[in-house]
C-alpha positions, 0 to 999 in steps of 0.5 A, spaced: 578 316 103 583 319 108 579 323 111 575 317 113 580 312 116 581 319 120 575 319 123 574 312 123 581 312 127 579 318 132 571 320 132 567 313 131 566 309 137 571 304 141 572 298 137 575 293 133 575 299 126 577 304 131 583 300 134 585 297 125 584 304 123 589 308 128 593 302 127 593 302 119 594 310 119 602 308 123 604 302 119 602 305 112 607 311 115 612 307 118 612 302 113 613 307 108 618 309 111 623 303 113 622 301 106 625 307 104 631 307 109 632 301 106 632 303 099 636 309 100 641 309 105 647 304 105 648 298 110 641 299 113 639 292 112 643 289 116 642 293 122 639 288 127 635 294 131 631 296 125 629 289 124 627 289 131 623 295 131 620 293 124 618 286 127 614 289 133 611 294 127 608 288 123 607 284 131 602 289 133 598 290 125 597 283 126 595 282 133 590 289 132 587 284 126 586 278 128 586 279 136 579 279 138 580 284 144 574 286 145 573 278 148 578 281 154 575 286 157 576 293 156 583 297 155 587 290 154 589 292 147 593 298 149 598 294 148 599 295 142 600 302 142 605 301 147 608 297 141 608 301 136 612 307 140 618 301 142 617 300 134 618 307 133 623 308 138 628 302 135 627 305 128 629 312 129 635 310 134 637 305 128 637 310 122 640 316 127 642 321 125 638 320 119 632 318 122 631 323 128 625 326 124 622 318 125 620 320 132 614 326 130 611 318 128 611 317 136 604 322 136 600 317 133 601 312 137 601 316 144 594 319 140 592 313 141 594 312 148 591 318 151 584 317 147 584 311 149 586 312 155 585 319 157 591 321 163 593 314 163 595 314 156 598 321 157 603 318 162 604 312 159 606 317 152 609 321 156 614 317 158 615 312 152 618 318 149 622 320 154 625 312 155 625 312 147 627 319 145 629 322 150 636 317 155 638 314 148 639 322 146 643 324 153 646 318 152 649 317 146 652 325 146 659 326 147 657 331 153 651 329 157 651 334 161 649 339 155 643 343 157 642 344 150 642 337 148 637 336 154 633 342 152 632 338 145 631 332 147 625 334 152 622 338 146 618 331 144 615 329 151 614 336 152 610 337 145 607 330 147 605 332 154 602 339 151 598 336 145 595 330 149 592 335 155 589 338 149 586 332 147 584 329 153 580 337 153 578 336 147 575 329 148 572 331 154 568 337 151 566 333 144 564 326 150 560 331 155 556 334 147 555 328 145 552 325 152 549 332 151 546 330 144 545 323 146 541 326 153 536 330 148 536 325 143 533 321 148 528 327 151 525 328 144 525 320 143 521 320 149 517 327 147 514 324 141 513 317 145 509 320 151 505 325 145 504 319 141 501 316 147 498 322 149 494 322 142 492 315 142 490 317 149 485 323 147 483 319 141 481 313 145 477 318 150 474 322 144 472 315 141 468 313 147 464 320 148 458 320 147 458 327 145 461 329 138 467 333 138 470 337 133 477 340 133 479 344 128 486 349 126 488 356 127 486 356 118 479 353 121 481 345 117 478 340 120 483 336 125 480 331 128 473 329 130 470 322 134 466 317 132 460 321 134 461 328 131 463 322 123 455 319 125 453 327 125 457 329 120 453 323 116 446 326 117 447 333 116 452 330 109 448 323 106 450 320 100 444 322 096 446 329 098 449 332 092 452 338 094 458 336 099 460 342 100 458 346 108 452 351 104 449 344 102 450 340 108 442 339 112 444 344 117 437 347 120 434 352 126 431 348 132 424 348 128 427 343 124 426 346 117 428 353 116 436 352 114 442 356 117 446 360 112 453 357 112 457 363 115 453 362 121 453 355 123 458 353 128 464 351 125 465 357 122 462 361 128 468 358 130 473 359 126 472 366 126 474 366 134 467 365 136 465 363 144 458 361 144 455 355 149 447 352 148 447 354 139 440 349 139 440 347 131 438 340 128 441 336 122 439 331 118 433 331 114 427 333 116 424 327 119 425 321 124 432 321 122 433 328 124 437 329 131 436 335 135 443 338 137 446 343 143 453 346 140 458 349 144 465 352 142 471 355 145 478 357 141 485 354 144 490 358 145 497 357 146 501 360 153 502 367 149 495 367 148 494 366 141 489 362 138 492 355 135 485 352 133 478 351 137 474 346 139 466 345 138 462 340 142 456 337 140 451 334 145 444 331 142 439 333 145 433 329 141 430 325 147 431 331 151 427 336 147 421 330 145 421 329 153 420 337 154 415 336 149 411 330 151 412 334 158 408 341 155 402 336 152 402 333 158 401 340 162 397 342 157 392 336 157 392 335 164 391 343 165 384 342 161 382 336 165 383 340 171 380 346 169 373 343 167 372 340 174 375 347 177 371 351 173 365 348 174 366 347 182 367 356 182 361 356 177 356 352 182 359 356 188 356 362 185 350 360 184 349 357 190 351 364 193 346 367 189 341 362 191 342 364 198 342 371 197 335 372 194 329 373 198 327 367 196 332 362 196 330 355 196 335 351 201 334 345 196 337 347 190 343 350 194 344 343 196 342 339 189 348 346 187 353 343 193 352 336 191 354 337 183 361 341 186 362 335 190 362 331 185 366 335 181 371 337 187 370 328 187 373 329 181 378 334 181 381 329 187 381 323 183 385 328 178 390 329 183 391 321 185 392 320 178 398 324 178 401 323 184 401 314 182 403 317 176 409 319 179 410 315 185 410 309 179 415 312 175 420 314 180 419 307 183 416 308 190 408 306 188 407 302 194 400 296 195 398 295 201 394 288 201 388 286 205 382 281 203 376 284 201 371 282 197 371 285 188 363 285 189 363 290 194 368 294 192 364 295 186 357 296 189 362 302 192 363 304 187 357 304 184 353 307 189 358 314 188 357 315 181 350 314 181 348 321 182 353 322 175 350 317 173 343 320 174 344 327 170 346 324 164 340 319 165 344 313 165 342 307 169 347 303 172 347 296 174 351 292 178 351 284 177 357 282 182 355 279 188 358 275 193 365 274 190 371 270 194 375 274 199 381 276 194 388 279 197 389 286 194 389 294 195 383 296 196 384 304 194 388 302 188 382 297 186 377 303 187 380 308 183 381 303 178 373 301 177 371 309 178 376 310 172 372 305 168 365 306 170 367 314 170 369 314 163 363 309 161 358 315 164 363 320 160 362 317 154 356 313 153 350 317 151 345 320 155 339 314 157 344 309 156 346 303 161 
């Protein structure tokens, strides 16, 4: 209990239990004290100035209690102190030479003072117990002059100005290590703020990528993943799947059946301090749910270059891959469409040299032999335009230019180019539409449409249709 009013007395901060505690610690020790003057030394009780130091001892315990100095500013209670030294004073100078030892009480008191107050305090203390020790000494001796009696009566304010210029260093060096404390206290305060902040920052990032993203420790534990990373986690780890574990994950090559063995998938690739970039794999069961996915990792190291963890990003490629896949059919097919023409068009052309360079060659049958590769080459041409309005229609830069003409001729146009295709698969074509109202409309797109049509009719119909 002791130890706390200490401390509550001279290390908590300045308040109203500091300024009770120093003040209890002095009225219990000087109250003992008069109390026991008064019990055991004859003729003491009438002794005015002991009265008077003893009223000023319980004025000021009163006034450190019931006061509220806080309302009044800052130091205005140093009052009190410089009461408690005048009490103290009086009630040595009354128990003389009995009570000369009363004056070590004066520390308390001028403690107080100069923790308060720092050097203001030390002055005040200083001189209080030079006035109140010090001159009543001198004066009342025999021989003022004494040099010891100076020297003995100076000791007190000596003691008290030494120790209080030790405290006031004291107090500066615990004051400047608790600033010091406070400052740091308040930088790891605004660390875990800013880390706090920065976490959510990244997360909330994380949570908007479209990609998924896996960070794992050093041991290669899971640390944290987005929401997109949970959605493939899902697939490759479905409700009905049995086995929770990696090795049973739905984890497969890019074929999309053959599984990869759990050593080799990337989160332990990465755990075992693997870089890689572009690990094309699939997850989910095989089926339309299945996504196509492109996995990259890279290891985190700290400013000493030791790994601390890695991070594993994983992009879903499906639209992509049925896009190069719906790519290559198209190649595919559109290389056959063009090799038909083609070849026929270079098989005619031999022919045709063959023809002319025979000894009887028969101009006739080079120009029926020109006529089939020019329809062929008609061909390949409308192939090509095909293409090309194909792409100028997906990149948004088709462009109709609108004339008036007529659909009938248009038609009858048309008609009479794909007779002779017509022809040699026996088919008869018919045209019907005469006449027809001027329309606006481009008349290249409208061509290429009905040869289209009538081109697939002869295609595909049987030979001496109509």
């Amino acid at each position: 209990m002791i130890q706390r009013i200490w401390e509550q007395a001279y290390l908590s901060p300045a308040g109203s239990t500091r300024r009770m505690a120093q003040q209890a610690i002095l009225a219990v020790l000087l109250g003992v004290s008069v109390i026991g003057i008064l019990l055991f030394v004859p003729g003491m009780s009438s002794s005015p100035v002991l009265w008077i130091g003893t009223g000023l001892l319980i004025a000021a315990t009163v006034a450190s209690i019931a006061v509220p100095w806080d309302r009044f500013g800052q130091g205005k209670d140093i009052v009190i102190p410089l009461t408690d030294l005048v009490a103290v004073g009086c009630v040595r100078l009354a128990t003389l030479p009995e009570g000369s030892s009363l004056s070590l009480l004066m520390f308390f008191p001028a403690v107080w003072l100069v923790v308060n107050h720092r050097r203001l305090g030390i002055l005040l203390a200083v001189s209080a117990s030079f006035l109140l020790v010090t001159v009543p000494n001198v004066l009342s001796a025999e021989n003022p002059a004494d040099f010891l009696l100076i020297a003995r009566s100076l000791l007190l304010p000596l003691v008290i100005f030494m120790i209080s210029v030790m405290i006031v260093g004291l107090y500066d060096r615990l004051e400047a290590a608790r600033a010091r404390a406070d400052n740091l206290s308040r930088m790891e305060t605004a660390g875990r703020d800013e880390a706090r902040r920065l976490s959510r920052l990244l997360r909330s990032i994380g949570e908007s990528l479209s990609v998924g993203v896996l960070v794992l420790d050093k041991e290669g534990n899971d640390l944290m993943w987005n929401r997109a990373q949970r959605r493939i986690h899902a697939l490759a780890s479905p409700p009905e799947n049995e086995d929770k574990t990696e090795a049973g994950h739905l984890v497969f090559r890019s074929d999309g059946r053959t599984s990869i063995p759990a050593e080799r998938r990337p989160a332990s690739r990465a755990a075992h301090g693997e870089t890689f970039e572009n690990m094309l794999m699939c997850v989910g069961a095989p089926g339309a749910e299945q996504v196509a996915l492109s996995v990259s990792a890279r290891p985190v190291v700290n400013t000493e270059g030791e790994k601390e963890g890695s991070v594993i990003v994983m992009n879903d490629v499906t639209e992509i891959r049925a896009a190069m896949k719906a790519r290559e059919e198209f190649l595919a097919n559109v290389s056959h469409e063009l090799r038909t023409p083609l070849t026929s068009i270079l098989g005619y052309i031999e022919l045709s040299k063959d023809e002319v360079g025979g000894p009887d060659a028969d101009l006739s049958v080079v120009g029926d032999y020109m006529d089939v590769a020019k329809r062929n080459g008609e061909q390949l041409l409308a192939l090509v335009e095909d293409l090309l309005l194909e792409q100028q229609s997906q990149a948004g830069k088709l462009v109709l230019n609108f004339e008036r003409h007529r659909v009938s001729d248009l038609a009858s146009h048309v008609l009479r180019s794909l007779q002779p295709l017509a022809a040699e698969k026996g088919i008869e074509l018919i045209g019907e539409c005469e006449n027809t109202p001027e329309s606006l409309l481009d008349s290249s797109r409208m061509v290429q449409v009905f040869s289209n049509l009538v081109s697939n009719g002869i295609k595909y119909n049987r030979s001496g249709g109509g």
